[in-house]
C-alpha positions as a printed Julia matrix, in Angstrom:
134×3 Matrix{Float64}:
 -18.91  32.8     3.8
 -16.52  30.86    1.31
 -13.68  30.08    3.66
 -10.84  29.16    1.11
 -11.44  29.76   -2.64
  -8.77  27.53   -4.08
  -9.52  24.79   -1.49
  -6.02  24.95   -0.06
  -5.94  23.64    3.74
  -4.64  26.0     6.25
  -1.81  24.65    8.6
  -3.36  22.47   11.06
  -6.92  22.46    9.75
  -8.1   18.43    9.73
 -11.46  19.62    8.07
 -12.44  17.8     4.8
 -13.04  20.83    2.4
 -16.16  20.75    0.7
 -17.18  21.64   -2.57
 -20.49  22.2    -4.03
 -21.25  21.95   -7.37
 -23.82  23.61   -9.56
 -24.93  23.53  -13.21
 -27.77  23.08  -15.43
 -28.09  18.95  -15.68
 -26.52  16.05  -14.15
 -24.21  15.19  -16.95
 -22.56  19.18  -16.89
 -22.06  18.66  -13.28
 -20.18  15.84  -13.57
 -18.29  17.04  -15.9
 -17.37  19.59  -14.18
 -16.39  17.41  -11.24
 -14.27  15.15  -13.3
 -12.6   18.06  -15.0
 -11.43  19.21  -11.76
 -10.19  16.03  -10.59
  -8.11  15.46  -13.84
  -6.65  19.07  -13.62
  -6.04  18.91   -9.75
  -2.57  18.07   -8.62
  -4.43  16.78   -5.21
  -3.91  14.03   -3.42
  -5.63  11.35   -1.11
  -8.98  10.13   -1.1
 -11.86  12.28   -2.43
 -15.82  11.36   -2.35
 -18.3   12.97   -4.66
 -22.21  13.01   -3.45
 -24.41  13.44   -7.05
 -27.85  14.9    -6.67
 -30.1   12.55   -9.25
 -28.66  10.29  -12.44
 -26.79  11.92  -15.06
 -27.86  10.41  -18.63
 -26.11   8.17  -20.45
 -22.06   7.46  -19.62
 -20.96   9.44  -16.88
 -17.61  10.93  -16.94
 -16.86   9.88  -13.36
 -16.94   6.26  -14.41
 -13.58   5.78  -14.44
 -12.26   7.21  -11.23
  -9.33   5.67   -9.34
 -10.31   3.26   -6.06
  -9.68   6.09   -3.71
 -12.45   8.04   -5.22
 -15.94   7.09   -4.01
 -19.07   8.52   -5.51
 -22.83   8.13   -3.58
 -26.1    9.36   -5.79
 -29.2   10.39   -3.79
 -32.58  10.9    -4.99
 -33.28  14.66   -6.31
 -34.72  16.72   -3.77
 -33.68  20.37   -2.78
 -30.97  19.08    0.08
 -31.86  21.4     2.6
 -35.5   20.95    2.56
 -36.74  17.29    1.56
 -33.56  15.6     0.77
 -31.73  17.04    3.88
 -31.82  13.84    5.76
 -30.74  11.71    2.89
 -28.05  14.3     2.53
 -27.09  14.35    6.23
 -26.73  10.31    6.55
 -24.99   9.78    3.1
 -22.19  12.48    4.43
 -22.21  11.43    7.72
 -21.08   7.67    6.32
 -18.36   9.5     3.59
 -17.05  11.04    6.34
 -16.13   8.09    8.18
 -13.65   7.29    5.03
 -11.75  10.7     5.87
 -11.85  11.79    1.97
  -9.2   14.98    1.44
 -12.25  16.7    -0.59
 -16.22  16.3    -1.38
 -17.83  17.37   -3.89
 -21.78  17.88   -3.45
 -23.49  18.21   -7.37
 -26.88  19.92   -6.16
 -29.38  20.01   -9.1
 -31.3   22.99   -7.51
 -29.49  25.82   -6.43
 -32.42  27.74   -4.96
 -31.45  27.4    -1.57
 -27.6   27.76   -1.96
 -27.46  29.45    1.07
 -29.45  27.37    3.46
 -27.43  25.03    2.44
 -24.43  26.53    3.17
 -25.45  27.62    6.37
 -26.6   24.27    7.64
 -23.59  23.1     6.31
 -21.47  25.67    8.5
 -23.81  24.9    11.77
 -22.89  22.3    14.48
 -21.96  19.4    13.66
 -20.33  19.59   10.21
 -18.85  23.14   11.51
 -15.82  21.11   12.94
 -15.81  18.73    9.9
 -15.9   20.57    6.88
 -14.56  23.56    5.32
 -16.57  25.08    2.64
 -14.58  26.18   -0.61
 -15.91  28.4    -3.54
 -18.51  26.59   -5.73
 -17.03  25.13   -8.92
 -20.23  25.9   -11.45
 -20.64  23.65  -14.54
């Protein structure tokens, strides 16, 4: 189901890889995201979607220009917060990021998500890597 663990493109593959991200709050998510980032040696633009507000400073305050972060109400993204979801990646993909991260506060429907994520259209867009957990 996970079609590249270490989020490595294959030769020829244009699709943006896609990360989701799962943890116990906001802030541990983001964390976790911005831990990544700093011990990446990757390249090129990368966009993070964040499910809800983290509290206090978040750790992704500082990123470089070519990183661009979107927050979207809570909501499980498959169910109630799937069109939110669907427009807000929709307009990130227009930038052409290298990588997105998705920070989903309720992992209860991992794999719905995943599979809608794998279904036309985003099939040709994105390629899902392992889940980085907080």
């Amino acid at each position: 189901m996970h079609s590249d663990p270490g989020g490595a493109a294959g030769a020829g593959d244009a699709r943006t890889a896609l990360t989701l991200v799962t943890g116990p709050s906001a802030g541990l998510r983001e964390a976790a995201i911005a831990a990544h980032l700093s011990d990446s040696h990757e390249t090129g633009a990368q966009a993070i979607i964040l499910e809800g507000l983290a509290s206090g400073l978040s750790p992704l305050a500082d990123l470089p220009p070519d990183q661009t972060v979107a927050r979207i109400a809570p909501g499980c993204l498959c169910c109630t917060g799937n069109l939110v979801l669907r427009v807000t990646l929709n307009r990130l993909l227009r930038q052409r990021p290298r990588r997105i991260f998705v920070g989903v506060a309720d992992s209860g429907h991992l794999d719905q998500l995943r599979s809608w994520l794998q279904s036309e259209p985003y099939d040709q867009l994105l390629r899902l890597t392992s889940d980085l957990k907080a």
